[in-house]
C-alpha positions in Angstrom: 1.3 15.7 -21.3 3.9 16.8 -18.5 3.7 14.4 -15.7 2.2 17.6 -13.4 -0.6 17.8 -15.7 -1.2 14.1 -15.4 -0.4 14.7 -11.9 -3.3 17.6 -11.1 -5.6 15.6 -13.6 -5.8 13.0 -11.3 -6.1 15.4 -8.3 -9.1 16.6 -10.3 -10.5 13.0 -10.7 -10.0 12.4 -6.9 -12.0 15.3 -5.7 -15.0 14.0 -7.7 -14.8 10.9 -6.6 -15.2 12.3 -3.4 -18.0 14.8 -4.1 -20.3 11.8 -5.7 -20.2 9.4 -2.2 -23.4 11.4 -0.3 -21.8 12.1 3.5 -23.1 10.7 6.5 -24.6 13.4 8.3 -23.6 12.4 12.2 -20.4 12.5 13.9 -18.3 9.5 14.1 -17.6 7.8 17.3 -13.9 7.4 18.0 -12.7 4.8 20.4 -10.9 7.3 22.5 -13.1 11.0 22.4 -11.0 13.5 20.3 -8.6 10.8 18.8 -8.5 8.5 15.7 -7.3 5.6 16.8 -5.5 4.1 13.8 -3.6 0.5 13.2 -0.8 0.2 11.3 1.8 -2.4 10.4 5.3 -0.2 9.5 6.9 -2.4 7.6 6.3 -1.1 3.8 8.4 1.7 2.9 7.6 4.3 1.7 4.3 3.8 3.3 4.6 3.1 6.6 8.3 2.5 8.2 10.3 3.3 11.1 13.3 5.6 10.3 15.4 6.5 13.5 12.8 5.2 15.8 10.3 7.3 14.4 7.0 6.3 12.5 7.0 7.8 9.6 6.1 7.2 5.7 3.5 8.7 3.3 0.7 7.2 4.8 1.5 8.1 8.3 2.0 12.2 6.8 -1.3 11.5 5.3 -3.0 10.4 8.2 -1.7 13.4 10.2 -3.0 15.9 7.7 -6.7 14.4 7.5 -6.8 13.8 11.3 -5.7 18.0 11.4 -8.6 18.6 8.8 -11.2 16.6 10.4 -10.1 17.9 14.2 -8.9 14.8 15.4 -5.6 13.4 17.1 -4.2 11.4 15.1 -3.1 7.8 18.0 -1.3 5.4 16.1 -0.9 1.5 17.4 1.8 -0.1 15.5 1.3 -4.0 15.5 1.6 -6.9 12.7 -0.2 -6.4 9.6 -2.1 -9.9 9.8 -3.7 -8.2 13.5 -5.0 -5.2 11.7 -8.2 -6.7 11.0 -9.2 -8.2 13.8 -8.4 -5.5 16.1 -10.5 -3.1 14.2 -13.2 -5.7 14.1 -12.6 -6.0 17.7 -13.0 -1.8 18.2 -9.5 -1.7 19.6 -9.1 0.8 16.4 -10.9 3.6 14.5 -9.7 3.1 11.5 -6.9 0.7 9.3 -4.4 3.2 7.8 -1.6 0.4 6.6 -1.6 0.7 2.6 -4.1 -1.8 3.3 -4.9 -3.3 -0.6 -8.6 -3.7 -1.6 -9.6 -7.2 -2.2 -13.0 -9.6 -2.5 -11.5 -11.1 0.9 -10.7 -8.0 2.7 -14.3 -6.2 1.4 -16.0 -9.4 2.9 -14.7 -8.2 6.4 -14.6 -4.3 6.3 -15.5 -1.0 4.1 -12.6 0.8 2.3 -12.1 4.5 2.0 -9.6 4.4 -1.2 -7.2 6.7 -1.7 -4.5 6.0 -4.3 -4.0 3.3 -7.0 -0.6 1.7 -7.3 0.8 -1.5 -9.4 3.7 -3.7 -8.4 7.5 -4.6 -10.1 9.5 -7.7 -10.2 12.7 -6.8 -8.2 15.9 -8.6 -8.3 19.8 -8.2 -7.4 21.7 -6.2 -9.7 22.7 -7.8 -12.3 19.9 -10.2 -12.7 21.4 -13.3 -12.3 18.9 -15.7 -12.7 17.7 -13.8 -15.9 14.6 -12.9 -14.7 12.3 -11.0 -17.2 9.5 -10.1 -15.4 5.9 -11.5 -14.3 6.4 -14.5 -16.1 7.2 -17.8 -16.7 10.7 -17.0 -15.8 9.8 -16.9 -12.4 9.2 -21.0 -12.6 11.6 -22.8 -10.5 12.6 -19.8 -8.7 12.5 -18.5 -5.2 10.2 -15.3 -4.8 9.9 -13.4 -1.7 6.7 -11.7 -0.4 5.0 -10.0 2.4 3.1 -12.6 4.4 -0.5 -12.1 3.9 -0.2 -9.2 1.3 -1.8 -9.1 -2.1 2.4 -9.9 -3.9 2.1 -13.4 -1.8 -1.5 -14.0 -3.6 0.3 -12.9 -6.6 3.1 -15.3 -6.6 0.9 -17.7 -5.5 -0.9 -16.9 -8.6 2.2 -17.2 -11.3 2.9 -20.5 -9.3 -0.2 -22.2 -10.3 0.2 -21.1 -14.2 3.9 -22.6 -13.9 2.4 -25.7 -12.9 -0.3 -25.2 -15.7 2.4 -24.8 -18.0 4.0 -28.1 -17.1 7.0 -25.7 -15.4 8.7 -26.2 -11.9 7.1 -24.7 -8.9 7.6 -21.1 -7.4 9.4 -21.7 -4.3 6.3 -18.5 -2.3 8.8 -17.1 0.6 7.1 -15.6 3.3 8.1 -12.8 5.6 7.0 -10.7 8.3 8.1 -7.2 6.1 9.1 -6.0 2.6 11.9 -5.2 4.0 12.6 -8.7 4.6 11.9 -9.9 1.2 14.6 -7.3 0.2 17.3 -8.8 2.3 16.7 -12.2 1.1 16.7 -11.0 -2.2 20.2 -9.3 -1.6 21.6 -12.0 -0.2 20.6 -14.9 -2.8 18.5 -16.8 -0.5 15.6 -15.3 -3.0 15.6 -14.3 -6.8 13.4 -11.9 -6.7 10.7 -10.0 -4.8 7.7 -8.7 -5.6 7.1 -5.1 -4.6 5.0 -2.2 -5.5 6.0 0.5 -7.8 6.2 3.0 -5.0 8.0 0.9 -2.8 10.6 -0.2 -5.5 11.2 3.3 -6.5 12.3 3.9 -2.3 14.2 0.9 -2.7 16.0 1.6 -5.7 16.9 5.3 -4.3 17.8 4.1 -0.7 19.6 1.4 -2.0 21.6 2.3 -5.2 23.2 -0.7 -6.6 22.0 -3.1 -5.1 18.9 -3.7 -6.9 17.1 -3.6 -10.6 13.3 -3.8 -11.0 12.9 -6.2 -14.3 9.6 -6.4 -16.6 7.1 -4.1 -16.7 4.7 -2.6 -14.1 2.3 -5.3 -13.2 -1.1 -4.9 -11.7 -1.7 -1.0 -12.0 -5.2 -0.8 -11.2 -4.7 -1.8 -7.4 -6.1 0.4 -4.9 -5.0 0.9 -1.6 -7.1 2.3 1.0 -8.1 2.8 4.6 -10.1 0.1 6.1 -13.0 1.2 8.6 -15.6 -1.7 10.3 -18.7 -2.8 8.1 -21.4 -0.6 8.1 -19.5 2.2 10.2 -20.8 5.0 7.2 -20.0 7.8 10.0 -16.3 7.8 10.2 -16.5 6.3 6.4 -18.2 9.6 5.3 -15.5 11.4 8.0 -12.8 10.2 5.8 -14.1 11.1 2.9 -14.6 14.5 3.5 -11.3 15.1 5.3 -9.6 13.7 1.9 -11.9 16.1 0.1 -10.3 18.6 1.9 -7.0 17.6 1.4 -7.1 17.9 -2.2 -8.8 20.9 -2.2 -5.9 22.6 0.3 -3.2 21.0 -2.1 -1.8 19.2 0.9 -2.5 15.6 -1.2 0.0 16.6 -4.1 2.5 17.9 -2.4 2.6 14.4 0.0 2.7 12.8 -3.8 5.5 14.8 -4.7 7.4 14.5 -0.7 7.6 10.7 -1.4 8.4 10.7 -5.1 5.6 8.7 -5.8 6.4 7.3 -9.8 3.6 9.2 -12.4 2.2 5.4 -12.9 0.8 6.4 -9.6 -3.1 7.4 -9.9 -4.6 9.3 -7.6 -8.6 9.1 -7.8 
């Protein structure tokens, strides 16, 4: 199957999944009248990042698309990605719109309107020095860098306890504020590797030719990402929804997918 078939397949699956969630049938109440009032942390290319002092990224085009279909204004407030929760538990914010990943944790404190499924890659400096292989017990005794408070820091926290489990030395977890962080660290040896999702490594790889190699395979595939609204807020839940819907009805979803040259690993549902 071409990777456009695959591609409108899981366009296909994604307007279902929409169609099957019953709509709410009043308005939702923004935090500003006519505006969605979105946080987000722009510090995950290809997602969210600033380019030339602009906001811009996939999720930041999406955004503007659905807040167009739904009649809204679309009011971003950039801050760091460990406020985004408690400002939209706080009603300083509509919505989350940050690539925000699903979790047990995260589900605990908010409702998520997914939107696209991505895995992760083990990225290195070219040439692999450290012989990395992938998401595995190569990764014992070395330095991994990670988005603080993302899912890749619970991951490497994760492959640090098997190392210990497996009588190997510890992961030296580094922290930082932005993936694009990690990547420096990385590509100046002060980390061997970085976890990063397939989307994102793709960006990196491209913007940054030579530099870089992702090693191993894909890890992780069946994460979703989504937009994060406050527990039990079903109006703008079902709001979202329906301005998705619309979005992949339009066509305006697959050609964001193909803007960003999001890999064909990507699913859409």
């Amino acid at each position: 199957m071409s990777s456009q078939s695959l591609l409108f397949r899981r366009v296909r699956t994604l307007m279902f999944a929409l169609t099957v969630f019953p709509l709410a049938g009043q308005a939702a109440e923004t935090i500003a009248p006519g505006k969605l009032t979105y946080g987000t942390a722009a510090t995950f290319m290809p997602f969210e990042f600033m380019k030339e002092g602009k906001l811009t990224g996939f999720d930041i085009d999406l955004i503007n698309a659905l807040s167009k279909e739904i009649q809204l204004t679309p009011a971003p407030m950039p801050m760091e990605f460990k406020g985004l929760i408690p400002a939209l538990q706080g009603k300083r914010l509509d919505i989350i719109n940050s690539a925000m990943y699903v979790n047990p944790a995260r589900a605990a404190q908010v409702d998520f309107v997914p939107y696209l499924k991505i895995g992760s890659r083990v990225v290195v400096r070219k040439g692999n020095p450290e012989k990395i292989t992938g998401r595995d017990l190569s990764l014992c005794g070395k330095n991994i860098a990670v988005t603080l408070g993302g899912i890749e820091e619970s991951q490497a926290r994760a492959d640090n306890q098997r190392c210990l489990d497996a009588k190997k030395p510890a992961i030296n977890v580094m922290t930082f504020p932005a993936a694009t962080d990690s990547a420096v660290a990385v590509a100046q040896g002060r980390a061997d590797a970085e976890f990063l999702s397939t989307p994102g490594t793709v960006a990196l790889l491209t913007e940054k030719a030579g530099m870089f190699e992702a090693v191993g395979e894909e890890f992780e595939a069946d994460t979703h990402i989504a937009f994060a609204v406050r527990k039990g807020d079903t109006a703008t839940h079902a709001l979202l929804e329906k301005g998705l819907q619309g979005l992949v009805k339009n066509g305006t979803y697959t050609q964001l997918i193909k803007k960003w040259n999001f890999p064909d690993s990507v699913a859409i549902f």
